[in-house]
N, C-alpha and C positions, 0 to 999 in steps of 0.2 A: 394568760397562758403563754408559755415561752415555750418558742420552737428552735429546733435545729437547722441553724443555716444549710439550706442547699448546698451539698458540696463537700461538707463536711462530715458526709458518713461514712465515705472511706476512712479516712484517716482516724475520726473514730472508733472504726472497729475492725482496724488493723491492730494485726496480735503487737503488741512491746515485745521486746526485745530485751529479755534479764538472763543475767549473768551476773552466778553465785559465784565466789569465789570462797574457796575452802584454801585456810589457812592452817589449821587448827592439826597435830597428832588425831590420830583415828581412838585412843584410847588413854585415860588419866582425867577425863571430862568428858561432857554427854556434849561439847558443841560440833561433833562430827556427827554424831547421831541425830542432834538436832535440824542442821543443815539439811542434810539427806532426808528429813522427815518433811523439812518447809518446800526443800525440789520437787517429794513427789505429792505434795498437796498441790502444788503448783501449776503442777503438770496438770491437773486438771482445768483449767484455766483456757486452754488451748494457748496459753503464749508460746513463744519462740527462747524455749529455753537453754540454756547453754551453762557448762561449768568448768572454771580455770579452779587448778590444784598447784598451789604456790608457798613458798616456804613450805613449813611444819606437812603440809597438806598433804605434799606429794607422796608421805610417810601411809596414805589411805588406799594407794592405789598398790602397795606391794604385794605378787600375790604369794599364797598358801602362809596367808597370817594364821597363828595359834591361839585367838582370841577366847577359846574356850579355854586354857588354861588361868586366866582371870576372869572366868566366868563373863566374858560380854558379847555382843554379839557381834560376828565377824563384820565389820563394816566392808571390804572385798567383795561377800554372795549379797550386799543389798546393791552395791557398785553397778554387779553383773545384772542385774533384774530391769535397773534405767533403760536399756531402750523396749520394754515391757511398756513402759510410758512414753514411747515416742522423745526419749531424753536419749541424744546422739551424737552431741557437738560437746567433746571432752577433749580438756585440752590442759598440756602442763606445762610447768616453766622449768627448759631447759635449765636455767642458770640454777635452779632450785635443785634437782635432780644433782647434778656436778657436785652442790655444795656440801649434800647430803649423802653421796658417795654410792649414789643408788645407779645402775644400769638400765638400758630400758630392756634388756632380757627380765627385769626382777619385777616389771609392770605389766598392765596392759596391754594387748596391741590395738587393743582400737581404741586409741587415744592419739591425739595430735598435739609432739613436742613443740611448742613456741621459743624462739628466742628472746631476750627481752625485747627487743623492739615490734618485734609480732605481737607481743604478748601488752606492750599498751595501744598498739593501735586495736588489735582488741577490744581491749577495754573502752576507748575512744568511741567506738561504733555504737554503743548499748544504749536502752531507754533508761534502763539501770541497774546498778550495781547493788548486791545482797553480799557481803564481806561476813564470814563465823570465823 
């Protein structure tokens, strides 16, 4: 019979620490839809969940998308549902936004803009990383 070292059940059964990072356009593919579907499975879990919107990504957070005009479903009102799941640690990449010609009046506000260099120490901190 194999036991658990002494000592070892904190660390054990300390939540990881994952961060999704959403790459992808919100619509022309189901991989934004998918993401957002692995976050809030996720979130049951009790980890310490967290999501970077970089490149293409940051194109998910614009609001009063017309997504019913292609019949899909707003990716935006499922966005807004996340801290419903205790998902609260949203964060974009400044340099992304700039490239993309997007403002942060045209986003969120409860989202936290990263610079690159915030944005890999970021990434640096995590148990691990989920890239769509």
């Amino acid at each position: 019979m194999m036991m658990a070292a002494e000592g070892n059940t904190t660390t054990m059964n300390a939540p990881k620490k994952l961060l999704f990072v959403l790459r992808q356009a919100p619509y022309g593919s189901t991989l934004a839809k998918d993401a957002l579907d692995a976050i809030l499975a996720t979130s049951a879990y009790e980890q310490d969940l967290s999501i970077a919107f970089i490149d293409d990504g940051v194109f998910q957070l614009i609001n009063n998308q017309q997504s019913e005009l292609i019949d899909q479903k707003n990716i935006a009102r499922i966005l807004s549902a996340l801290p419903l799941y205790d998902i609260t640690q949203l964060f974009v990449c400044a340099a992304s936004l700039a490239e993309r010609g997007i403002t942060l009046g045209a986003i969120s506000e409860d989202i936290t803009v990263l610079e690159p260099e915030a944005l890999r120490t970021l990434l640096s901190q995590q148990d691990h990383l989920l890239s769509f």
